[in-house]
Each structure stands twice: as structure tokens, then as C-alpha cells.
Residue frames relative to the residue before (quaternion, step in Angstrom):
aa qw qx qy qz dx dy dz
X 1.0000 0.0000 0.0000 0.0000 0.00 0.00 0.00
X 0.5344 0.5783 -0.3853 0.4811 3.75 1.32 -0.75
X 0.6883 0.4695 -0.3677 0.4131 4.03 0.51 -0.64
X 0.7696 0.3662 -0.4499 0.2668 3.25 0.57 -0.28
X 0.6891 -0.4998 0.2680 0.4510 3.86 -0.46 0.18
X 0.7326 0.5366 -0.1907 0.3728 3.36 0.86 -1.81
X 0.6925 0.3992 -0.1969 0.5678 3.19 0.91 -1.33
X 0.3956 0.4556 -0.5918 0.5345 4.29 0.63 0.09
X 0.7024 0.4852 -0.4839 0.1924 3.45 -0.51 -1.05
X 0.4699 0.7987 -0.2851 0.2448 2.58 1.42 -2.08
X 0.8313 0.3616 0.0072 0.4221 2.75 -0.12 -2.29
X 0.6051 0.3261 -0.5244 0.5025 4.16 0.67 -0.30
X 0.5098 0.5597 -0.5395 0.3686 3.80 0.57 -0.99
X 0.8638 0.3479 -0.2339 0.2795 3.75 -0.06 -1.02
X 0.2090 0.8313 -0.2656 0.4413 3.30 2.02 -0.36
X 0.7506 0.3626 0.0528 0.5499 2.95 0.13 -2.33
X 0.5981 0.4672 -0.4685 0.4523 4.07 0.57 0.01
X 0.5718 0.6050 -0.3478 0.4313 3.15 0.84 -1.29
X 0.7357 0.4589 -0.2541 0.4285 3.09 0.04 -1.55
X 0.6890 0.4966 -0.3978 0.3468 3.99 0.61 -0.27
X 0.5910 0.5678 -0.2845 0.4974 2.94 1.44 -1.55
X 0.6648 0.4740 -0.4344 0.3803 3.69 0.71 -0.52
X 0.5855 0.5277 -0.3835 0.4812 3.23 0.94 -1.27
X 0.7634 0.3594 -0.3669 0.3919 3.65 -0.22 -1.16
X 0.6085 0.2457 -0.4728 0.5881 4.35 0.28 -0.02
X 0.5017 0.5996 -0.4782 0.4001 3.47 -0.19 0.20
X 0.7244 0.3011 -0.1639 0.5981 3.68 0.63 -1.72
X 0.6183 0.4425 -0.4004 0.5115 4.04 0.88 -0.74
X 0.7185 0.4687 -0.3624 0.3643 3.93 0.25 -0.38
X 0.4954 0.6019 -0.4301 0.4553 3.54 1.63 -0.88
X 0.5693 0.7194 -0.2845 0.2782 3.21 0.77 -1.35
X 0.7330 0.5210 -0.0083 0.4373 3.00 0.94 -1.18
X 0.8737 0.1342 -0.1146 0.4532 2.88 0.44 -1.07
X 0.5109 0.4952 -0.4392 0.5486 4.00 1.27 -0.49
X 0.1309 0.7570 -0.6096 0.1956 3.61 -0.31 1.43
X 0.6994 0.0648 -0.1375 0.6984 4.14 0.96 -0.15
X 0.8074 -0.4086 0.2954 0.3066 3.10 -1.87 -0.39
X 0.6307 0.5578 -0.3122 0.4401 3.27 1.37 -0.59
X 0.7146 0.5399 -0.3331 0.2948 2.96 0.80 -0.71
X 0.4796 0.6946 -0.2358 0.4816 3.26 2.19 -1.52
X 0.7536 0.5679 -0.1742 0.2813 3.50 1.01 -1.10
X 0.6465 0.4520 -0.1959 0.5826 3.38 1.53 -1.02
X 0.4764 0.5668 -0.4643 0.4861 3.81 1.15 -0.19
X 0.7805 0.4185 -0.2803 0.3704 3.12 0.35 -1.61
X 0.5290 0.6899 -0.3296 0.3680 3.81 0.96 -0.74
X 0.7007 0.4774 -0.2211 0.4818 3.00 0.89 -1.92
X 0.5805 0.6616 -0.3199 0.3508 3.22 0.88 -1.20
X 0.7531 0.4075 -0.0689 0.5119 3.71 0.57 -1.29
X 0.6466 0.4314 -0.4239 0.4649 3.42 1.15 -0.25
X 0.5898 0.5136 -0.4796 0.3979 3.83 1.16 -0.80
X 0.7707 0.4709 -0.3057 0.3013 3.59 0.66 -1.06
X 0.7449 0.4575 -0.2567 0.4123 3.29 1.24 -0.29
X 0.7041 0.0918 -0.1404 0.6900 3.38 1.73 -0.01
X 0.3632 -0.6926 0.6230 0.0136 3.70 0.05 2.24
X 0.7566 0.4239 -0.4468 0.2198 3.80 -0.24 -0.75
X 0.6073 0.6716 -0.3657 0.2154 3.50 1.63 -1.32
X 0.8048 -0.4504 0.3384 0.1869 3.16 -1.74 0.50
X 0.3194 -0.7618 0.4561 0.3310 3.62 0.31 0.03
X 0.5818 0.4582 -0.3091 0.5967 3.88 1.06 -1.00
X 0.7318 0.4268 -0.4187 0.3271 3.92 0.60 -0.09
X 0.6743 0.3778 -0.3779 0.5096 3.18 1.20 -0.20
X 0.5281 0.5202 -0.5729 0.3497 3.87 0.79 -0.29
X 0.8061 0.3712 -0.2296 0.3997 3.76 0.92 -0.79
X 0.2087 0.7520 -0.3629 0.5091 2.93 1.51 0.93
X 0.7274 0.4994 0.0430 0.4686 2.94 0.73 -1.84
X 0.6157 0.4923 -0.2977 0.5385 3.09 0.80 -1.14
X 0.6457 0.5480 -0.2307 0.4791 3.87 0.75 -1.37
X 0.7405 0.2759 -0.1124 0.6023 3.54 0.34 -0.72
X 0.6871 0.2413 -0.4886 0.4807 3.51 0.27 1.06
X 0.6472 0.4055 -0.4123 0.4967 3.39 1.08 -0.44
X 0.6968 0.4592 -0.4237 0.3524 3.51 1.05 0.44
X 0.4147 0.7308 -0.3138 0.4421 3.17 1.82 -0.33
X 0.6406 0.6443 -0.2436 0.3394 3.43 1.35 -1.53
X 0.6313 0.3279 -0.3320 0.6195 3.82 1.54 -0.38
X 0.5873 0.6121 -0.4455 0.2864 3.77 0.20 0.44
């Protein structure tokens, strides 16, 4: 289906939706939820750990998170 022209578009055209719809719940959830420093803080971690180590687990950094706010919670 990739060889033919029409249907490529197709498929980058929707690609590139996805990718908004993510972006946009993404920027509408931040919203929400990055409400104090801790919270601003474990985003930004997580953040910097995906980009700086691509292979990790995802379930290691949600409980990551989870750890490091419930430790944040006596600070």
C-alpha cells in the first residue's frame, strides 16, 4: 500500500493527525495536571530520561514517578 502514491498520502496525512491529537491531549492534560513543583518536576525528569535513554521500559518510569512523588509528598 506504501508504493502507491495516493494511498502514501493517505497514510502520512493520518500519521501527522495522530501525532496532533497526541500532541494536543498531551498540552490539555499538562494543563491539568502540572499544578506545583512536584508535579512540574517528575514530567520534566521523565521527560529527559525517555530522550536520553530510548531503550527504557515505560512501566519503569511510571513507577518511578509514582516513587518520587510519594517521596516528594514528605518534602
Amino acid at each position: 500500500m506504501r508504493q502507491s502514491k495516493v494511498i502514501g498520502s493517505i497514510l502520512d496525512a493520518v500519521n501527522v493527525a495522530a501525532v496532533a491529537l497526541i500532541v494536543a491531549v498531551c498540552v490539555e492534560m499538562s494543563k491539568d495536571t502540572l499544578t506545583d513543583w512536584r508535579t512540574t518536576l517528575i514530567a520534566i525528569a521523565s521527560i529527559l530520561i525517555v530522550v536520553r535513554y530510548k531503550k527504557v521500559n515505560s512501566a519503569f518510569i511510571v513507577l518511578g514517578g509514582a516513587i518520587v512523588g510519594y517521596l516528594l509528598t514528605f518534602v
